[in-house]
C-alpha positions in Angstrom: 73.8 86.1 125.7 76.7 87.7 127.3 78.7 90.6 125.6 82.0 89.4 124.0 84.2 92.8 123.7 87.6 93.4 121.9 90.4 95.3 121.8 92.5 97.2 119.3 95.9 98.2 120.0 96.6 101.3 117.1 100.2 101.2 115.8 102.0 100.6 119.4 105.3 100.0 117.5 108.9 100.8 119.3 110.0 103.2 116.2 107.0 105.4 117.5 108.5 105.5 120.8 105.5 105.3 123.1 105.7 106.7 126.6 106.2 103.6 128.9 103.1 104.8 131.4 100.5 104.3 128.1 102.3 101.2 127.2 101.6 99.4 130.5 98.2 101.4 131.3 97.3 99.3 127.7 99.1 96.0 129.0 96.7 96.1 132.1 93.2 97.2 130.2 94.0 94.2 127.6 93.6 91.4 130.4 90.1 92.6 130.7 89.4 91.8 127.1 88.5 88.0 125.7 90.5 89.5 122.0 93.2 91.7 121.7 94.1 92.5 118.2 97.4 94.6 117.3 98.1 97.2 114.3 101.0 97.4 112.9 101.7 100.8 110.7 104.0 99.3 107.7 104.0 101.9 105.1 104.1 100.4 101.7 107.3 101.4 99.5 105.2 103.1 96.8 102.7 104.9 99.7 101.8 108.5 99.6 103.0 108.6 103.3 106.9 107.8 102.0 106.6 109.7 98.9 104.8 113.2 99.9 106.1 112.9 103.3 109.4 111.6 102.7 108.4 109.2 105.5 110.4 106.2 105.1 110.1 104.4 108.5 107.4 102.1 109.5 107.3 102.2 113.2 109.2 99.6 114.2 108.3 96.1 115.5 104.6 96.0 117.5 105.2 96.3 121.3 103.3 92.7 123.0 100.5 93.6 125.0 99.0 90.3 125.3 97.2 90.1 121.3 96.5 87.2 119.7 97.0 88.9 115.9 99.1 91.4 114.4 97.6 93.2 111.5 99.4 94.8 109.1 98.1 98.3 108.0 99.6 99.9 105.1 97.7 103.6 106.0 96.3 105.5 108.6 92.4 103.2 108.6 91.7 99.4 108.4 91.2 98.3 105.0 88.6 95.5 104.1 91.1 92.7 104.9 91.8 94.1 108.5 87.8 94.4 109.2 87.2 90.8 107.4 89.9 89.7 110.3 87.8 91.8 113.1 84.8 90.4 112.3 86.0 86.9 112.5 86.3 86.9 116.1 82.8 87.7 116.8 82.9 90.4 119.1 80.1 92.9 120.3 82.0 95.7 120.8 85.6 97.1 120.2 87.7 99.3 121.9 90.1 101.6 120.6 93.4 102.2 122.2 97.0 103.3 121.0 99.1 105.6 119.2 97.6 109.1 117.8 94.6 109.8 118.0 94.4 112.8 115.6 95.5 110.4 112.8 95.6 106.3 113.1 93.0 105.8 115.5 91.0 108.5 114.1 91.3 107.0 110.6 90.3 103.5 112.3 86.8 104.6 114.0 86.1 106.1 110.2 87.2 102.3 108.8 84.7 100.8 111.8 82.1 103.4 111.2 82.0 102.4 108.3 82.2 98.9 108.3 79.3 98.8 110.5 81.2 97.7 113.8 80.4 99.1 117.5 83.5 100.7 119.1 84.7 103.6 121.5 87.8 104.7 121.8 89.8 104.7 125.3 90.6 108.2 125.6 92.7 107.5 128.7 95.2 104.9 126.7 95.6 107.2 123.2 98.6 108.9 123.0 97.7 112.2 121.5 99.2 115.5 119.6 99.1 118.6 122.0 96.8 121.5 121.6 95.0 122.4 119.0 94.9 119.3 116.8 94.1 117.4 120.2 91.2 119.5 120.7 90.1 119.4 116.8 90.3 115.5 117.1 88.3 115.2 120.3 85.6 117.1 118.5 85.5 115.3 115.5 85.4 112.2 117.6 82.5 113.9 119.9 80.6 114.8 116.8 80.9 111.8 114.4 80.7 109.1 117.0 79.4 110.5 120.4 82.5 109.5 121.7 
């Protein structure tokens, strides 16, 4: 049986203002996937994100890389209607790319952990905090997940 693998696109929304390089690096990795699956960081009005962070913004429309779904995620992980979707399509394996590593996608290997679901995370196509928190996150990441 051959492998069927996926990809995840993390919050790649224009309100987050992605650098253009990571934008098409993800564009060209995504034709060598048979599903590409978009997040797209909507923060609900009565979230902790918009009340403790006085965060009112949700990123902004999702930037086309070539997916097939949009879905909506109200917080940093997937909740149980976002890995119901995944799992729909059948795939071995997904791969993680996008938009902060140290909080969304980090949030979203916990969420497939969790859930049971093979992954790794592209590294190469995360855009990621500087310094210190980019260290602590690769670590975590190392630790957890061998990734």
């Amino acid at each position: 049986m051959s492998q069927r693998n996926g990809l995840v696109v993390i919050d790649l929304q224009f309100g987050f203002s992605p650098d253009a390089d990571l934008v098409e690096g993800i564009r060209d990795v995504a034709r060598d996937y048979a599903v590409v699956v978009a997040t797209r960081f909507c923060s609900l009005p009565d979230s902790l994100f918009r009340h403790r962070l006085e965060e009112g913004h949700d990123g902004g429309a999702v930037i086309d890389v070539g997916h097939t779904l949009i879905i909506d995620k109200p917080g940093y992980g997937l909740d149980q209607s976002a890995i119901t979707a995944l799992r729909e399509f059948e795939v071995d394996e997904w791969g993680l790319v996008g938009s902060r590593t140290g909080a969304c996608i980090m949030a979203c290997a916990f969420s497939l952990w969790d859930a049971g679901i093979p992954f790794h995370v592209l590294h190469e196509l995360c855009a990621a905090e500087d310094g210190s928190l980019r260290d602590a996150t690769e670590t975590i990441l190392q630790r957890q997940f061998g990734l």
